[in-house]
VMD Tcl script that builds the backbone (N, CA, C; Angstrom):
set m [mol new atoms 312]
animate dup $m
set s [atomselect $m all]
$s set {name element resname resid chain x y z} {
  {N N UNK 1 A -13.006 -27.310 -22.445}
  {CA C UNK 1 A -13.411 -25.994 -21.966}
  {C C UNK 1 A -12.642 -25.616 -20.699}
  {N N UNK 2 A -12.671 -26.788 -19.674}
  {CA C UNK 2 A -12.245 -26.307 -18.415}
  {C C UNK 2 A -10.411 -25.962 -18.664}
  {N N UNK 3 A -9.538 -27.236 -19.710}
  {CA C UNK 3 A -8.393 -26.897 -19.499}
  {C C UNK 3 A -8.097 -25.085 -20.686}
  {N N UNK 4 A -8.543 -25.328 -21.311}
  {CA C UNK 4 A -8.893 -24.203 -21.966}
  {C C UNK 4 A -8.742 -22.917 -21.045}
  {N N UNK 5 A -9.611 -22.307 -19.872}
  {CA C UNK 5 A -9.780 -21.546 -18.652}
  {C C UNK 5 A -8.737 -21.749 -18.279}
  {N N UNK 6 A -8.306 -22.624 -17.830}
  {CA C UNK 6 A -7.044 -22.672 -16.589}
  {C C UNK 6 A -6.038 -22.310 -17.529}
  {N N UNK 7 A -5.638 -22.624 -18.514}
  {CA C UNK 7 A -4.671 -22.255 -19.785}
  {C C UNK 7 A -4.511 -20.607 -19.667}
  {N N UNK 8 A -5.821 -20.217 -19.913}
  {CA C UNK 8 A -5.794 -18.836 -20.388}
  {C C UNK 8 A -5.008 -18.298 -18.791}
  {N N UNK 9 A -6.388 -18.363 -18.015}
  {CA C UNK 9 A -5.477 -17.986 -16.574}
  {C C UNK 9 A -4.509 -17.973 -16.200}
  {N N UNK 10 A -3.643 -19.335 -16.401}
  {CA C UNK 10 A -2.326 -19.282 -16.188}
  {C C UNK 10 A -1.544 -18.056 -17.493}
  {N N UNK 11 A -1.634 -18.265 -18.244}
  {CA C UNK 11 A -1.055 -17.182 -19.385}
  {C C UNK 11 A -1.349 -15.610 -18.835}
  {N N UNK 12 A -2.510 -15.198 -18.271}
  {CA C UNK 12 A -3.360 -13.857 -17.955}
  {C C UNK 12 A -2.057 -13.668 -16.791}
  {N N UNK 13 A -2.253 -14.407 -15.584}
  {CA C UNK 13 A -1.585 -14.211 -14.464}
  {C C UNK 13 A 0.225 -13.766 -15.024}
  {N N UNK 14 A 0.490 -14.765 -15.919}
  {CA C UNK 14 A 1.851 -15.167 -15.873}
  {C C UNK 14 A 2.071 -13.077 -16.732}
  {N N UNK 15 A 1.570 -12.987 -17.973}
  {CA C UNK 15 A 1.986 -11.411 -18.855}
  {C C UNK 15 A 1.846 -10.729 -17.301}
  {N N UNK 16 A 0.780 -10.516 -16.452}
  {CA C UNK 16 A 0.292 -9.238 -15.706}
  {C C UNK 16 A 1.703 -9.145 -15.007}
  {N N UNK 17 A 2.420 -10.349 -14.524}
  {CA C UNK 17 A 3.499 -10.586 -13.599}
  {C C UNK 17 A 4.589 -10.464 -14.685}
  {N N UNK 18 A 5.079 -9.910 -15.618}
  {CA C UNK 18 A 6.350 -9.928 -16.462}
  {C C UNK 18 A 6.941 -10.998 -16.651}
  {N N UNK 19 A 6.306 -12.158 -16.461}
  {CA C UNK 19 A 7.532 -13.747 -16.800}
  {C C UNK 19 A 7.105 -13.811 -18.240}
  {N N UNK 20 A 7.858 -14.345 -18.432}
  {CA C UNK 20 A 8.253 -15.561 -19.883}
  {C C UNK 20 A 7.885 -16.876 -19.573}
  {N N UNK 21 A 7.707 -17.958 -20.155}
  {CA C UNK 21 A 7.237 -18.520 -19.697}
  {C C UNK 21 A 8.144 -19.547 -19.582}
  {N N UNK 22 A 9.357 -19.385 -19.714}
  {CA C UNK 22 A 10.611 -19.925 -19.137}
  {C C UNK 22 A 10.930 -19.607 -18.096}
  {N N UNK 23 A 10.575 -18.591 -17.493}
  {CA C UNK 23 A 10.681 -17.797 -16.108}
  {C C UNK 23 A 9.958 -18.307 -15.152}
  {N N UNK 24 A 8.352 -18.660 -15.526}
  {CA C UNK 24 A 7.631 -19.294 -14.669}
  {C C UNK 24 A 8.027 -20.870 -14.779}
  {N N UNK 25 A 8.158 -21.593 -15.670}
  {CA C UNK 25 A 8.890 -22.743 -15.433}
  {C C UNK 25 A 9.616 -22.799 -14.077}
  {N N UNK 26 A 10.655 -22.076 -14.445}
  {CA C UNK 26 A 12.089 -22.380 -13.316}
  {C C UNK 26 A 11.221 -21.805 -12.198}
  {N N UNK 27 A 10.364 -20.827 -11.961}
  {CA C UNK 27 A 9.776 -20.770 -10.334}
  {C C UNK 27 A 9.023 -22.037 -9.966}
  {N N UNK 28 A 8.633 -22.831 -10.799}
  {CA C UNK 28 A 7.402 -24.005 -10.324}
  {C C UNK 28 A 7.957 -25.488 -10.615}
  {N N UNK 29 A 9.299 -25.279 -10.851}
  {CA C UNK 29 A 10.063 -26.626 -11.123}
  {C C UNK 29 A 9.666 -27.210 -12.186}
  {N N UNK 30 A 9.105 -26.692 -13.586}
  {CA C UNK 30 A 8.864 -27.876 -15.012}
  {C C UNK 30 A 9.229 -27.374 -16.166}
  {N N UNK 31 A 9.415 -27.711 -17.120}
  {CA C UNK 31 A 9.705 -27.290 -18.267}
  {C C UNK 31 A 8.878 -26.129 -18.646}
  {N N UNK 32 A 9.802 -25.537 -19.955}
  {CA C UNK 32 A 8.769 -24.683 -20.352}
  {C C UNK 32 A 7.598 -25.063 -21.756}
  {N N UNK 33 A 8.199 -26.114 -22.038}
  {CA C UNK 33 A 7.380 -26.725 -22.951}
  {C C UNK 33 A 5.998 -27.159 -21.975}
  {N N UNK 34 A 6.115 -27.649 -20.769}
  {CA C UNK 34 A 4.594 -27.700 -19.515}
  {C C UNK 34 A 4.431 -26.921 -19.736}
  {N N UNK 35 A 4.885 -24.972 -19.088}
  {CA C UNK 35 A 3.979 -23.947 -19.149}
  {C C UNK 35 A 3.123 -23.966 -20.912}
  {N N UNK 36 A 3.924 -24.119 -21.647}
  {CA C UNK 36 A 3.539 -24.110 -22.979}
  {C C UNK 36 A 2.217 -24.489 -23.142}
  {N N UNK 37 A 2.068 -26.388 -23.046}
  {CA C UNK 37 A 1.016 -26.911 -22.832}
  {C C UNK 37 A 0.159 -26.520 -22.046}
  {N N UNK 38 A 0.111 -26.262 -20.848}
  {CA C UNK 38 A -0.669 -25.790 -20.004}
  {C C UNK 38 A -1.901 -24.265 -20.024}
  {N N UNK 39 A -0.687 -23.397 -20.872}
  {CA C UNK 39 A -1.300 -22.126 -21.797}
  {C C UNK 39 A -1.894 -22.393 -22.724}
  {N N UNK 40 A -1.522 -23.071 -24.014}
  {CA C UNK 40 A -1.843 -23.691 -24.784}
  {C C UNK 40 A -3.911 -24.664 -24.739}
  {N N UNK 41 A -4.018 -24.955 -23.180}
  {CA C UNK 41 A -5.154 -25.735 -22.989}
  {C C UNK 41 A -5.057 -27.228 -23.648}
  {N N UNK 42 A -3.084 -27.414 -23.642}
  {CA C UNK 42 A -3.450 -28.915 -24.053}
  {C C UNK 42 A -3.660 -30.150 -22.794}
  {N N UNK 43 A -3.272 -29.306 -21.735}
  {CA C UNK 43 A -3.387 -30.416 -20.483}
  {C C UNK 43 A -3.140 -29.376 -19.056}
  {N N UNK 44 A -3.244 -30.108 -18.159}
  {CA C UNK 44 A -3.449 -29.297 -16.874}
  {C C UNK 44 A -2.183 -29.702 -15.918}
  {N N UNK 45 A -1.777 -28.430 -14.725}
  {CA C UNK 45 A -1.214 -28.797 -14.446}
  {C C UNK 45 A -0.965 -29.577 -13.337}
  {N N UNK 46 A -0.144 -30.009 -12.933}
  {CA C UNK 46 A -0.112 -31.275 -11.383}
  {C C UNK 46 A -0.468 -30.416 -10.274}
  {N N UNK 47 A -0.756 -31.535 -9.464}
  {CA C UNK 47 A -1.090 -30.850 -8.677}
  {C C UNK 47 A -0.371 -29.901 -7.659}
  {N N UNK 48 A 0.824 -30.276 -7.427}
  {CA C UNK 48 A 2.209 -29.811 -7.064}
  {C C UNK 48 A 2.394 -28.449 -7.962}
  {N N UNK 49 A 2.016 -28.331 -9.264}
  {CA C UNK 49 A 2.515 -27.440 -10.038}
  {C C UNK 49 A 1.430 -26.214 -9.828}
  {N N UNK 50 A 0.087 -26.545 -9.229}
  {CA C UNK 50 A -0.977 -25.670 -9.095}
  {C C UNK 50 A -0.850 -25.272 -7.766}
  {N N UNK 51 A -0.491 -26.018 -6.700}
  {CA C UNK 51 A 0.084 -25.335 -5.472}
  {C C UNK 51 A 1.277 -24.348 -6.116}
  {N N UNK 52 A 2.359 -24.737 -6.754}
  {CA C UNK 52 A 3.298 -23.926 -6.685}
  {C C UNK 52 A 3.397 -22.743 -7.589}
  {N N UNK 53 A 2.120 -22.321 -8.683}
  {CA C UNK 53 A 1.543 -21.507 -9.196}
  {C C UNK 53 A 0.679 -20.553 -8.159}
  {N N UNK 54 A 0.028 -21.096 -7.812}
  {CA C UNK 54 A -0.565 -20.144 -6.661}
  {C C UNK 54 A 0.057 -19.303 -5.506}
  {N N UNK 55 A 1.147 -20.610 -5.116}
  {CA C UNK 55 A 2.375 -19.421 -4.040}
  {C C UNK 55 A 2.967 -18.566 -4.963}
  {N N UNK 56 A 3.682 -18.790 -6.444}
  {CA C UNK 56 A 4.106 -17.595 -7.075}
  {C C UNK 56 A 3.255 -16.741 -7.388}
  {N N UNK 57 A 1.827 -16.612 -7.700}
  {CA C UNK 57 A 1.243 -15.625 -7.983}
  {C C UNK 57 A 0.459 -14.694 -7.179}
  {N N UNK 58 A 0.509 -15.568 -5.841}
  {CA C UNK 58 A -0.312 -15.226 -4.573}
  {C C UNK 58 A -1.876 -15.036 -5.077}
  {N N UNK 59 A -2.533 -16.145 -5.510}
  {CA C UNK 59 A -4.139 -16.951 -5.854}
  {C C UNK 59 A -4.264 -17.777 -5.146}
  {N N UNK 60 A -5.417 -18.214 -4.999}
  {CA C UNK 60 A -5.916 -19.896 -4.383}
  {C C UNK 60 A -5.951 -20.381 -5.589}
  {N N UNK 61 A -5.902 -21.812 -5.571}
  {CA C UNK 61 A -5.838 -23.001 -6.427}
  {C C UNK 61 A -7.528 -22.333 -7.490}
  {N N UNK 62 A -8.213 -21.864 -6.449}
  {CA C UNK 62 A -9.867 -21.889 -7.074}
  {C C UNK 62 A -9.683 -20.921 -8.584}
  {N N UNK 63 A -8.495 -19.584 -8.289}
  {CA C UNK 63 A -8.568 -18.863 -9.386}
  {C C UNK 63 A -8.346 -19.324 -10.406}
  {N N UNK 64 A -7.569 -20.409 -10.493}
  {CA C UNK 64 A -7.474 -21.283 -11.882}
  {C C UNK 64 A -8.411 -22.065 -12.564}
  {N N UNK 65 A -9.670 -22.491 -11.783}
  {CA C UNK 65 A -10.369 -23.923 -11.975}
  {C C UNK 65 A -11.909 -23.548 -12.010}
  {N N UNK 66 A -12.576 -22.416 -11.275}
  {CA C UNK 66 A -13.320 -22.129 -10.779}
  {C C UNK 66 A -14.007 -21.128 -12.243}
  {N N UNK 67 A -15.470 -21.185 -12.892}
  {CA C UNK 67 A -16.066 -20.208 -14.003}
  {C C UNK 67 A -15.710 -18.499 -13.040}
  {N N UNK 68 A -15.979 -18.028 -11.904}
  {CA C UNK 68 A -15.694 -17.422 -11.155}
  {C C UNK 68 A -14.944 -17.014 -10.719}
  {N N UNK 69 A -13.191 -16.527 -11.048}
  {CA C UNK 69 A -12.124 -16.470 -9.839}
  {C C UNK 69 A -12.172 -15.966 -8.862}
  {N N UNK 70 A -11.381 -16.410 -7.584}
  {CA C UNK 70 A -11.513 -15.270 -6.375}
  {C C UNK 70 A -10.473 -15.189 -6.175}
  {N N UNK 71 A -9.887 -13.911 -5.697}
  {CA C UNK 71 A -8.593 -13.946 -5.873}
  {C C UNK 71 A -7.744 -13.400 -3.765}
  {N N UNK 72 A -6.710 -14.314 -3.503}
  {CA C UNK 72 A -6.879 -14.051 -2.233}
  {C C UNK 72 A -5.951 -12.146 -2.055}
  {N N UNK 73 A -6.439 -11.811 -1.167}
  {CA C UNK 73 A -5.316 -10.250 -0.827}
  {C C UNK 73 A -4.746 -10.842 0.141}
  {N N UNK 74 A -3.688 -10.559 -0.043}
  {CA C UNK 74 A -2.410 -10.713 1.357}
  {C C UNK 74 A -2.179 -9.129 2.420}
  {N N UNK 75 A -2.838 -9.480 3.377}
  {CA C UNK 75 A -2.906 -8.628 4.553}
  {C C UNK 75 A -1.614 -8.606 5.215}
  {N N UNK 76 A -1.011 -9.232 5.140}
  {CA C UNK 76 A 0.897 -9.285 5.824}
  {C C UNK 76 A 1.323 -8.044 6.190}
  {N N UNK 77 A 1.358 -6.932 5.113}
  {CA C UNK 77 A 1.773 -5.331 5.462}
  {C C UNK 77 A 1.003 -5.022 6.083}
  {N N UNK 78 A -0.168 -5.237 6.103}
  {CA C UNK 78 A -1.153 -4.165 6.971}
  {C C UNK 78 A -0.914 -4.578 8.562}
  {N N UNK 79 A -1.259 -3.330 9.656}
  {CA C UNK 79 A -1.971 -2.923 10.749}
  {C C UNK 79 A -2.621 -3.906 11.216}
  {N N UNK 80 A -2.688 -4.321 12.715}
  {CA C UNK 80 A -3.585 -4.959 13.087}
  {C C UNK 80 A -4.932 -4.083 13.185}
  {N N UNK 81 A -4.915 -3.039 13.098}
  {CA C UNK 81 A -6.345 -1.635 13.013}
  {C C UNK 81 A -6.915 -1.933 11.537}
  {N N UNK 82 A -5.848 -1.898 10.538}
  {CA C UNK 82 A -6.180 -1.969 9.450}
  {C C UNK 82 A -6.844 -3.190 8.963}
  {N N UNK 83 A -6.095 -4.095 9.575}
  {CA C UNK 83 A -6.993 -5.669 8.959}
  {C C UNK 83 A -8.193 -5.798 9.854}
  {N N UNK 84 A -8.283 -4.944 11.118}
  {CA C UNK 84 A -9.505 -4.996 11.669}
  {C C UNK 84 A -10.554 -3.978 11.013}
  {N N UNK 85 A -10.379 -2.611 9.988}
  {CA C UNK 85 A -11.173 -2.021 9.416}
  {C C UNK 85 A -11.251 -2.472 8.381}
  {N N UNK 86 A -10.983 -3.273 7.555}
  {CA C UNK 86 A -10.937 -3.973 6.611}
  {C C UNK 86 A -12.366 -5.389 7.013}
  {N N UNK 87 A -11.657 -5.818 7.855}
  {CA C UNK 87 A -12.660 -7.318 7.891}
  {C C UNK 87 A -14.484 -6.483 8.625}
  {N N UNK 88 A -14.249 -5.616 9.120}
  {CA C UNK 88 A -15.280 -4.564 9.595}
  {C C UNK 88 A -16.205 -4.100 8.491}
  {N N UNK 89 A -15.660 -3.749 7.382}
  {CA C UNK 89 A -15.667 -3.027 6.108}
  {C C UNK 89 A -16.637 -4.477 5.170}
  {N N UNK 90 A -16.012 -5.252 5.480}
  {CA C UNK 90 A -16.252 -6.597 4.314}
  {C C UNK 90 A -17.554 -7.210 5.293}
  {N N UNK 91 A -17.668 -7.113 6.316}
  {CA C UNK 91 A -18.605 -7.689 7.361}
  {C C UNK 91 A -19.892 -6.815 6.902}
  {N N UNK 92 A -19.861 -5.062 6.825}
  {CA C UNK 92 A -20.788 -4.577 6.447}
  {C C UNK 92 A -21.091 -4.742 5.161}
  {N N UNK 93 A -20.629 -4.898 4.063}
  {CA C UNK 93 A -21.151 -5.541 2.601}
  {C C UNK 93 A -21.827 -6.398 2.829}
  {N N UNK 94 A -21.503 -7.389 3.544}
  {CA C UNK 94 A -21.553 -9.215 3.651}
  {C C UNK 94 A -23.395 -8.533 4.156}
  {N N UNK 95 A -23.926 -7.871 5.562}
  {CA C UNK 95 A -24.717 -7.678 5.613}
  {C C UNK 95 A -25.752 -6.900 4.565}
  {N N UNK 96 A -24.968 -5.876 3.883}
  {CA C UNK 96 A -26.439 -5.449 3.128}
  {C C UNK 96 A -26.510 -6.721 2.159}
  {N N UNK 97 A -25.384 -7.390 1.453}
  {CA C UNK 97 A -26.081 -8.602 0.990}
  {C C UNK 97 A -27.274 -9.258 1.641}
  {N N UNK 98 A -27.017 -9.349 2.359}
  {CA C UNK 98 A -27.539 -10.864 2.853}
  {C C UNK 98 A -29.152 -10.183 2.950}
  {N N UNK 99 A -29.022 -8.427 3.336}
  {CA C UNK 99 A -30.163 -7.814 3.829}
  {C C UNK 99 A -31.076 -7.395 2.709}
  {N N UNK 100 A -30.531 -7.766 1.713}
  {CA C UNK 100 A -31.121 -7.575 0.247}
  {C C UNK 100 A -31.537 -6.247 -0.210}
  {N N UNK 101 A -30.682 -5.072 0.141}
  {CA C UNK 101 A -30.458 -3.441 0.557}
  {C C UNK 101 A -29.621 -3.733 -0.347}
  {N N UNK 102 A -29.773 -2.180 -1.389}
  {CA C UNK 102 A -28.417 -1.940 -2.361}
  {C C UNK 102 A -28.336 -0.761 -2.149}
  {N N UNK 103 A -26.417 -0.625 -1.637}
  {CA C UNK 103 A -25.702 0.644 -1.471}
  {C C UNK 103 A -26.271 1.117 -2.486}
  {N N UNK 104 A -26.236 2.509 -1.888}
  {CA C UNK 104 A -26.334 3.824 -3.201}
  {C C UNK 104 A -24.981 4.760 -3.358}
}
mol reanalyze $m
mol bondsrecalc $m
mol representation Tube
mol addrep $m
């Protein structure tokens, strides 16, 4: 089941991003017969290969492994205003969670 998930994921990530899966090979250093397997859900990949999946796709390791993905945003372009209305923004969600209040 679990390599199954990470299979699909890796395949989901890899179409949304235009590779082949000879393409993602040569970015993560392995064959493409690995990506194969790995899509496939016949085996998982190293651990080296799941770090270096995640820097090409810009994910945490968790989006692969996890029933749940989370997926990280890269703030790099933005504003220091902006990543401060942003984390401001996510701080007030975080509270009506917690406050058990649902936006309308």
């Amino acid at each position: 089941m679990l390599q199954r998930r990470v299979g699909m994921r890796i395949r989901e990530v890899r179409e949304q991003s235009g590779m082949t899966q000879a393409e993602l090979a040569e970015r993560v250093h392995v064959s493409r017969s690995s990506v194969e397997s790995w899509e496939s859900g016949q085996s998982y990949p190293s651990i080296d290969s799941c770090v270096a999946l995640s820097e090409t796709f810009h994910l945490s390791t968790d989006y692969f492994f996890l029933p749940i993905p989370r997926k990280n945003v890269i703030l790099d372009d933005l504003s220091e205003r902006e990543k401060q209305m942003l984390l401001e923004m996510l701080a007030f969600f975080d509270e009506e969670k917690k406050g058990g209040r649902r936006l309308k």
